[in-house]
C-alpha positions as CSV (number, residue, x, y, z in Angstrom):
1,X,8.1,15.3,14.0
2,X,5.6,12.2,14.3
3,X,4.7,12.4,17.7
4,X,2.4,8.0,18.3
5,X,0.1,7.3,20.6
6,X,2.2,6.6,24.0
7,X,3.5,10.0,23.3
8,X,0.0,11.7,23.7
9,X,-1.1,9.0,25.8
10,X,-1.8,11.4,28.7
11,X,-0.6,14.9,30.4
12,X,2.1,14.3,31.1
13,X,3.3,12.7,27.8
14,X,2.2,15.6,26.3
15,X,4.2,17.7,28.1
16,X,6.9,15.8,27.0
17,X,6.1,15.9,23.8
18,X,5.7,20.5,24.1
19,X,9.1,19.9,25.8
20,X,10.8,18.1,22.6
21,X,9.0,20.4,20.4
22,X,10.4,23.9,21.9
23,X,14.1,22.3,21.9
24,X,14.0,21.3,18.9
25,X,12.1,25.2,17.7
26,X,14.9,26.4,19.6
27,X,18.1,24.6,17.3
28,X,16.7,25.4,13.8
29,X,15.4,28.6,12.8
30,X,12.0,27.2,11.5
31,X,9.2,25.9,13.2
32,X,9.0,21.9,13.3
33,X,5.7,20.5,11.6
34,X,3.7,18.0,14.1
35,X,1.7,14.9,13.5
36,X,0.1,12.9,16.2
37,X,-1.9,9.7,16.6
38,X,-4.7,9.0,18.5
39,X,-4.4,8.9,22.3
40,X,-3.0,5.6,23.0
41,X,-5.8,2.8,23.1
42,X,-8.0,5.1,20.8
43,X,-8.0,3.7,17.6
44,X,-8.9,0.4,18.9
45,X,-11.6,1.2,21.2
46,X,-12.8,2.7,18.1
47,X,-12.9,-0.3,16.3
48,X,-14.2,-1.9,19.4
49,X,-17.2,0.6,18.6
50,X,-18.0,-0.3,15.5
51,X,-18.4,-3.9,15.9
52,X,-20.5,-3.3,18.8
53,X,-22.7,-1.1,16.4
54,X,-22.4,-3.5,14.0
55,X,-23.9,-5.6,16.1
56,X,-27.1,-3.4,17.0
57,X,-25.9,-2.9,20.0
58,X,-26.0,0.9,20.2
59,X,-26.5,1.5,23.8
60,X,-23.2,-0.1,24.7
61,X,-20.9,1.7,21.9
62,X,-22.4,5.3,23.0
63,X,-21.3,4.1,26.7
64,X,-17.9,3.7,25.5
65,X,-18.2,6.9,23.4
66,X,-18.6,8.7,26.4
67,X,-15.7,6.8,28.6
68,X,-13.4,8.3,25.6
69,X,-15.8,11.7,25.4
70,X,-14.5,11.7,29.3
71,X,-10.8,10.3,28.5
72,X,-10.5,13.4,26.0
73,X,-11.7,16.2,28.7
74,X,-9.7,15.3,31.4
75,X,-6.7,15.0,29.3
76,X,-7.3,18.6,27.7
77,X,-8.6,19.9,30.8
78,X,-5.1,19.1,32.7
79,X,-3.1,20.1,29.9
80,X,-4.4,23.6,28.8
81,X,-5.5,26.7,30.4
82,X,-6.9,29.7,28.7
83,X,-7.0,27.8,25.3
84,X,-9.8,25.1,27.8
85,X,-12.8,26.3,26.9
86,X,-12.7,26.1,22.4
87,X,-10.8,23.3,22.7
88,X,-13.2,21.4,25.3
89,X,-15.9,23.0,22.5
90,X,-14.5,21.2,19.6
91,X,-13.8,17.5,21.3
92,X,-17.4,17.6,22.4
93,X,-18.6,19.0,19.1
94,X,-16.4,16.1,17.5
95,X,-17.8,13.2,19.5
96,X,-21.7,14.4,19.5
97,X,-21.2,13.8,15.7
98,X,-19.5,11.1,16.5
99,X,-22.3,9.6,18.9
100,X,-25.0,10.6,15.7
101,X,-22.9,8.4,13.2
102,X,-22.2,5.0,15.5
103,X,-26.2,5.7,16.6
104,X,-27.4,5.3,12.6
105,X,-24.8,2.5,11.9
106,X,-26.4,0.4,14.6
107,X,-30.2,1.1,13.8
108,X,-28.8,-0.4,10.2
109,X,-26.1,-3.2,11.4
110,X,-23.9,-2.2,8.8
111,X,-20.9,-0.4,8.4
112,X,-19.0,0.5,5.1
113,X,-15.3,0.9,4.7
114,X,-16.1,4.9,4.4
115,X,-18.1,4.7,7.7
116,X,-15.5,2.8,9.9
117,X,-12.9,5.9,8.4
118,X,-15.4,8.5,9.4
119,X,-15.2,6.7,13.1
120,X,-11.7,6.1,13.5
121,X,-10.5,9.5,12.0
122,X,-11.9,11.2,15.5
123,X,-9.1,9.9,17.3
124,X,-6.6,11.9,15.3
125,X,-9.1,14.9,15.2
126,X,-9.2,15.3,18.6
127,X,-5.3,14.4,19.4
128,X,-4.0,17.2,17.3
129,X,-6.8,20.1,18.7
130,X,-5.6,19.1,22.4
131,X,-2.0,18.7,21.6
132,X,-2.2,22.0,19.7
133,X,-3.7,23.5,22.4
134,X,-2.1,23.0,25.4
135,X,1.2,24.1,23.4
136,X,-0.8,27.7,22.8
137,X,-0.8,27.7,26.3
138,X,2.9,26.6,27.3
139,X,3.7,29.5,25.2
140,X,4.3,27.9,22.0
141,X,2.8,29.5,19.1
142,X,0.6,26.7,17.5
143,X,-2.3,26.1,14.9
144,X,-4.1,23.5,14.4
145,X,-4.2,22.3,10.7
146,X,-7.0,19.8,9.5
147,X,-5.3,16.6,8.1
148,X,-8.1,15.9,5.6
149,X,-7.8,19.5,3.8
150,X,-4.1,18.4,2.9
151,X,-3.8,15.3,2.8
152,X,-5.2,14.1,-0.7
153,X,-6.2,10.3,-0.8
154,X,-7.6,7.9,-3.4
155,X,-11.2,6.4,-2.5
156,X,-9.6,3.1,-0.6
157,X,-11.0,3.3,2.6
158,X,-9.5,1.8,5.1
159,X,-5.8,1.7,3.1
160,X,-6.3,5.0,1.0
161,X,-3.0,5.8,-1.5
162,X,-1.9,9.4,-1.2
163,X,-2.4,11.7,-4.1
164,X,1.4,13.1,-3.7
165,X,1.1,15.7,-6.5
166,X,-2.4,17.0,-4.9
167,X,-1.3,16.6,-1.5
168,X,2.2,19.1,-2.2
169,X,-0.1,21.5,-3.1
170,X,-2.1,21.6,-0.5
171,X,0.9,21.6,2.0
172,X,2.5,24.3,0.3
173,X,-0.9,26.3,0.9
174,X,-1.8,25.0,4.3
175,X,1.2,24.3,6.4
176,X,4.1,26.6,4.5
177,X,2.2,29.6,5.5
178,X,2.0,28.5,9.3
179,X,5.9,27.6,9.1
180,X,6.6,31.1,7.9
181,X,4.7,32.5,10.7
182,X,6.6,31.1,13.4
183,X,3.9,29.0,14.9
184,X,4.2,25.0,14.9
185,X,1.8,23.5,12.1
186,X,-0.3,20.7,14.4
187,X,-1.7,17.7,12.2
188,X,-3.9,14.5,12.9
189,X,-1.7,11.6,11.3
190,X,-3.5,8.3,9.3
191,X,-6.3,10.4,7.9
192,X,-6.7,12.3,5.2
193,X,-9.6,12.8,2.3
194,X,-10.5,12.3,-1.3
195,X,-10.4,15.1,-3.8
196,X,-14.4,15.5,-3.0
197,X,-13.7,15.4,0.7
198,X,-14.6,12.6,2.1
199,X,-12.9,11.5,5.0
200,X,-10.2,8.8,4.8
201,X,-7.6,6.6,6.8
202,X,-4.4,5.4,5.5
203,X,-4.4,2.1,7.3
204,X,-3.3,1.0,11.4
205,X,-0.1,2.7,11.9
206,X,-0.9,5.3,8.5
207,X,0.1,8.0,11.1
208,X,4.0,7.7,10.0
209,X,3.1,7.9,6.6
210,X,1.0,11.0,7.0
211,X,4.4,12.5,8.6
212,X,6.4,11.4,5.8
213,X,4.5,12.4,2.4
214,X,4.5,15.9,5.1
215,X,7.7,16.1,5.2
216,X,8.7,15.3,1.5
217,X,6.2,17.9,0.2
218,X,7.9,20.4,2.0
219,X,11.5,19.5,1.6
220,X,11.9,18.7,5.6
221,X,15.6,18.5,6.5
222,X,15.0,15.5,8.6
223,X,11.5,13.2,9.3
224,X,11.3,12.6,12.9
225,X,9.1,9.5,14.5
226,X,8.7,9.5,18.1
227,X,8.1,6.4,20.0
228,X,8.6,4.2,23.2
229,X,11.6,2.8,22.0
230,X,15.4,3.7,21.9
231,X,15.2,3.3,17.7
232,X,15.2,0.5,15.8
233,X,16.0,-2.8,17.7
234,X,18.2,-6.0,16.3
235,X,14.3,-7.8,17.2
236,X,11.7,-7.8,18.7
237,X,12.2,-7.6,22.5
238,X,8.8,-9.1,23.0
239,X,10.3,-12.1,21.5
240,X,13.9,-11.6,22.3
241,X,15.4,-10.8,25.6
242,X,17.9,-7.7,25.5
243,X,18.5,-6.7,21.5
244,X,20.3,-3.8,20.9
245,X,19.7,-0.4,19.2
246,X,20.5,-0.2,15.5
247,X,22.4,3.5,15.2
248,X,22.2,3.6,11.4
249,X,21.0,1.9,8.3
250,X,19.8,2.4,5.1
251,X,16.5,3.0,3.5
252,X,16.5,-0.4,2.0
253,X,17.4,-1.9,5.0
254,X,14.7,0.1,7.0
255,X,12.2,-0.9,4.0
256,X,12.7,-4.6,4.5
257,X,12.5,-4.6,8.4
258,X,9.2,-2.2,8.0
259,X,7.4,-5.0,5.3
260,X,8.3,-7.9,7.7
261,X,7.1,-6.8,11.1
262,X,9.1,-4.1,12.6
263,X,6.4,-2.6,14.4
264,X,8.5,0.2,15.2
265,X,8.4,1.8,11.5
266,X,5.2,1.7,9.2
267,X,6.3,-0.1,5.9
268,X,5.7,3.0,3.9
269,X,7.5,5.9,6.0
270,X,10.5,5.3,3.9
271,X,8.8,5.7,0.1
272,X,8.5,9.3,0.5
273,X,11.7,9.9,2.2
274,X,13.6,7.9,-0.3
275,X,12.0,10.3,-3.1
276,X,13.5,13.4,-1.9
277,X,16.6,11.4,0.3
278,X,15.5,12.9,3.3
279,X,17.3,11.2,6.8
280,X,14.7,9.5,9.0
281,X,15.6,9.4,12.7
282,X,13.6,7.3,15.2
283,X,13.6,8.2,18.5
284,X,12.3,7.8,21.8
285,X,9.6,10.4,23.5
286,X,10.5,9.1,27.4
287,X,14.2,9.5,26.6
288,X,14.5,12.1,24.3
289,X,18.7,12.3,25.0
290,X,19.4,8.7,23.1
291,X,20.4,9.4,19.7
292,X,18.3,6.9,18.0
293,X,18.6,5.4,15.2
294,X,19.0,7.3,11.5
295,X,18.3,6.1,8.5
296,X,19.6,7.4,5.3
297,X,20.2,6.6,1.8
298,X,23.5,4.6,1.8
299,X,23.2,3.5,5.7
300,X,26.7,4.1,6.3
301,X,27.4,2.3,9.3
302,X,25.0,-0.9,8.1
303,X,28.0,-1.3,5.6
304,X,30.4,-1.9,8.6
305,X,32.3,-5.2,8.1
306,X,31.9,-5.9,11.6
307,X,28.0,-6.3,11.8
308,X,27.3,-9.2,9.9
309,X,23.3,-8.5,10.0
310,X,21.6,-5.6,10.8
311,X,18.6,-6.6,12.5
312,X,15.6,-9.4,12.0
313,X,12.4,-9.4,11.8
314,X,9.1,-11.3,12.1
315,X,5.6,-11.0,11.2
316,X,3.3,-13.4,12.5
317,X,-0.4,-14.8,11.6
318,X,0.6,-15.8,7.8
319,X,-0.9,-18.2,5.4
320,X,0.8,-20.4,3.2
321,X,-0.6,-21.3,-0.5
322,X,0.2,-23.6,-2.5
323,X,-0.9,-23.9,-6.5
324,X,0.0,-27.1,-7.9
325,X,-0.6,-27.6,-12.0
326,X,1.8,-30.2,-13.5
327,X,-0.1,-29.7,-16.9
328,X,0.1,-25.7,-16.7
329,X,3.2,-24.6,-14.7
330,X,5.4,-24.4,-17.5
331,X,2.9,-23.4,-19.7
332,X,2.9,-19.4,-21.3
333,X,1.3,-16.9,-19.1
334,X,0.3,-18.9,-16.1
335,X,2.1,-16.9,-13.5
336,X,0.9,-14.0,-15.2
337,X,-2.6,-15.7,-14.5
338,X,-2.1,-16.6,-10.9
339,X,-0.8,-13.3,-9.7
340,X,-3.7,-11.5,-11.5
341,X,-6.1,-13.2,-9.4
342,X,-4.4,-11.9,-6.3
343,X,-4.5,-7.9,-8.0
344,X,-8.0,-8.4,-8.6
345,X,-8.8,-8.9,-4.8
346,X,-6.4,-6.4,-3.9
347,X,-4.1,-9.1,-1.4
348,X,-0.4,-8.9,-1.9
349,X,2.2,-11.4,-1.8
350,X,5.0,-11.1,0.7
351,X,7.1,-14.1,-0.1
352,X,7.4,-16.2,-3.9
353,X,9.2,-19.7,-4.1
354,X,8.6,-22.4,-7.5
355,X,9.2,-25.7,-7.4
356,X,9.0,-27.7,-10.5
357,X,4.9,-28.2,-10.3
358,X,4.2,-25.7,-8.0
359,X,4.2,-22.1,-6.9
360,X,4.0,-21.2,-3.3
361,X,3.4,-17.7,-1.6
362,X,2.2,-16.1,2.0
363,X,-0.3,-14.0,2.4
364,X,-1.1,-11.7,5.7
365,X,-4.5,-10.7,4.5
366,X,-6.7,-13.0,4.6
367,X,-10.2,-11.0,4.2
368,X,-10.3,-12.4,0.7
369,X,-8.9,-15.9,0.7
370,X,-11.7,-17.7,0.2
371,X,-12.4,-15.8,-2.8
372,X,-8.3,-16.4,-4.0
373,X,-8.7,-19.7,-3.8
374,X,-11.7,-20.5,-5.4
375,X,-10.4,-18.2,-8.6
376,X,-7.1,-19.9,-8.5
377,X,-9.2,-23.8,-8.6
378,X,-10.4,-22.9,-11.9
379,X,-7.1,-23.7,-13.6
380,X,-4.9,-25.0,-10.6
381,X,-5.4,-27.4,-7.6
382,X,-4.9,-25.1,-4.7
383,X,-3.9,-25.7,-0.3
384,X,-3.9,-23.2,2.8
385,X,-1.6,-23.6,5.8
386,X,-2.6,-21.1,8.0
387,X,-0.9,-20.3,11.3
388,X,2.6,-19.8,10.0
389,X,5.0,-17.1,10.6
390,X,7.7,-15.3,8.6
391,X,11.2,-14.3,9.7
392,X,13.5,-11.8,7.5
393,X,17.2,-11.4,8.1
394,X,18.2,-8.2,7.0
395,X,21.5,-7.0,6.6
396,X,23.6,-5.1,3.5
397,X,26.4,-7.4,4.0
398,X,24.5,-10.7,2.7
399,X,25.5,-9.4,-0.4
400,X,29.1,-9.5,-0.3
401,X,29.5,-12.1,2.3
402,X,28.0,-15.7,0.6
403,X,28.8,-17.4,4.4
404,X,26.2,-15.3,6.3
405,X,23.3,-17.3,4.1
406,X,24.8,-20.7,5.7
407,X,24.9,-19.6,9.0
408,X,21.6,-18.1,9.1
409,X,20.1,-21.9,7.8
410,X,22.4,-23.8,9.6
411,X,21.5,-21.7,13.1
412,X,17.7,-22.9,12.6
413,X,19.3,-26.6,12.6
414,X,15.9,-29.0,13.8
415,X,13.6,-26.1,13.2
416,X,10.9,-27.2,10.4
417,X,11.2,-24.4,7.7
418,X,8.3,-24.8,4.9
419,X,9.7,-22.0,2.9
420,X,13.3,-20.3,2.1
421,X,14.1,-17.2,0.3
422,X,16.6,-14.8,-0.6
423,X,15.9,-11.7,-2.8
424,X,17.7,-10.9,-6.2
425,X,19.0,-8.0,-3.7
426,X,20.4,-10.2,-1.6
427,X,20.3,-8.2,1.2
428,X,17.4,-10.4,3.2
429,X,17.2,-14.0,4.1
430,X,13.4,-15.1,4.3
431,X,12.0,-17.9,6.5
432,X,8.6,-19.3,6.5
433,X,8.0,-21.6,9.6
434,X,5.1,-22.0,11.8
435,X,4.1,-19.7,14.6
436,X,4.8,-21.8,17.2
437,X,8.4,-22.0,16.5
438,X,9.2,-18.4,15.9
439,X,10.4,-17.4,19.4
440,X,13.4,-20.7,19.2
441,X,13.8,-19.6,16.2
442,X,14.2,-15.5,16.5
443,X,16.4,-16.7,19.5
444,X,18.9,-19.1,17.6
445,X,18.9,-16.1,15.0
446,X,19.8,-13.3,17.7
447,X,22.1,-15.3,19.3
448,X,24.1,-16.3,16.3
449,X,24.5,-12.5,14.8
450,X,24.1,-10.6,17.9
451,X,25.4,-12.2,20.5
């Protein structure tokens, strides 16, 4: 059960959350494992923090420091009662260290990947101590389990890969025996550490993640992610008035919607779950009653004649390159030669189309472009449109139904698309168009399938 961060936000979310927790203890005969985020906002006053100390501005990050030092008490202080005391102990232990580590970074302006992990990972740290906690104290047996002594990560801060055959192990020795016990195993989510221990994040929203490689290292019946949503929507409703809940899919479905911008589902919840075919169910912490939305291997309902498309998608602040060589597009091995350049700087590629001279793809990171695109000039003449959005249509019918692809384009009539795309899969529809039109277009879109 991935519990995010409106769902520890404050007391009374948390009591929610101890509420959802003992129903759930109460229909299956073992205890449920827990991961939690940071308290809502956390992470990115953390990140606030670091720049600031960046910056050599130390006096102003250890004022915010202590705003979330206070934050922290209040919220533990409200929720538990004999348990107070060590917890209150361990938060304040956790942010004096804290305090010591954004003091040095500012004396040096400078912050590496593995010290802006060392920062952000206190938000989970103290989440999961509080949260475990106060459930002590609403008599239900907890323990606290430290993410970073079970879950096993390579040395890429700031997007660590889990070490799954490592990080089974350590489940089987670290949260098994707590499961056994009876009590609720309580775990930070998004952080986790090398095999030499040192502290690492799996990325913004790594905290579904964390659940999942959990739960498939311990064979979890089902992998639970609690939100502020009713499940997976049709769109976005910041972009789309009124879309509807999605009651089943499949993982492929879930997979695609995840990549292209449904902020609802980290993009890599599904891997581990498809490993071991374990059902993931999304559901909604203020309104724990709605059924959700599961996802499962074959989807089921997603195969219903009668839904053409199962949901879209968008994903916003993309930049568009093209590589144009008329001497060398044809030529043996230069797609092998452009694509290496983006491994080496460690940028994927989200969408792929060729022309006859040219070969254009989106990017959403963009930390490394200039570096790209001064690789790629050495054997190609190269152009960034930045500010451009991409939209996925997802659905398992676009395979069987060869109208669907028509009426997708032909609802986007007047719209300026720069790039189209359908998988070998065929069960997306990609559209590359610029920011500014994504809202008409999301809206022609919903309209069209959903109406």
């Amino acid at each position: 059960m991935k519990f995010g961060g409106t769902s520890v936000a404050d007391p009374d979310a948390i009591d929610r959350l101890i509420g959802i927790v003992r129903r759930q203890k109460a229909k299956d005969a073992a205890a449920p494992i827990v991961v939690v985020s940071a308290l809502a906002g956390v992470t990115d006053t953390l990140v606030a923090v670091v720049a600031l100390a960046e910056e050599g501005e130390g006096d102003r990050a250890a004022a915010d420091l202590r705003a979330l030092l206070d934050r922290h008490i209040d919220v533990a202080s409200r929720v538990t009662t004999g348990s107070r005391d060590a917890v209150l102990a361990h938060v304040k232990k956790e942010f004096d260290e804290l305090t010591g580590l954004v003091h040095a970074l500012a004396v040096l302006r400078e912050v590496s990947p593995r010290s802006l992990d060392a920062v952000l990972a206190a938000g989970e740290l103290a989440s999961s101590r509080i949260v475990s906690a106060a459930m002590n104290d609403h008599q239900l047996p907890s323990a606290w389990v430290d993410a970073r002594r079970v879950l096993v990560t390579d040395d890429e801060h700031g997007g660590a890969s889990p070490d799954i055959a490592r990080t089974e192990h350590c489940c089987r020795g670290r949260i098994a025996p707590v499961v056994a016990s009876g009590q609720v195993p309580v775990l930070g989510g998004f952080i986790g550490a090398t095999v030499s221990g040192v502290t690492t994040t799996l990325g913004r929203g790594g905290s579904d993640y964390s659940a999942a490689v959990f739960g498939a290292s311990l064979d979890a019946a089902e992998i639970q992610i609690w939100t502020d949503v009713d499940g997976m929507l049709t769109a976005d409703p910041r972009i789309v008035p009124r879309p509807h809940v999605v009651p089943r899919l499949s993982f492929a479905e879930a997979s695609e919607l995840a990549y292209f911008g449904a902020k609802v589902l980290h993009p890599s919840t599904i891997l581990p779950a498809v490993a071991k075919n374990i059902p993931v169910r999304i559901l909604n912490a203020r309104r724990p009653e709605n059924t959700g939305t599961l996802i499962t291997a074959d989807g089921a309902q997603s195969k219903d004649s009668s839904r053409q498309l199962t949901a879209i998608a968008c994903k916003r602040e993309v930049t568009v390159i093209d590589i144009t060589s008329s001497r060398m597009l044809m030529a043996h091995g230069f797609l092998r030669r452009l694509f290496e350049v983006f491994e080496r700087f460690k940028t994927p590629v989200d969408v792929v189309t060729t022309s006859e001279v040219s070969v254009s793809v989106t990017i959403d990171d963009t930390r490394r472009l200039d570096a790209i695109v001064d690789n790629l000039g050495n054997f190609a003449e190269v152009s960034c449109e930045r500010d451009m959005a991409i939209i996925c249509a997802v659905g398992e019918n676009l395979r069987t139904d060869a109208g669907l692809f028509g009426r997708a384009v032909t609802a986007l009539d007047r719209i300026p698309l720069r790039l189209v795309s359908q998988a070998a899969s065929r069960r997306n529809i990609t559209f590359v168009l610029r920011n500014s039109d994504v809202r008409h277009a999301m809206t022609r879109l919903h309209e069209t399938f959903f109406r």
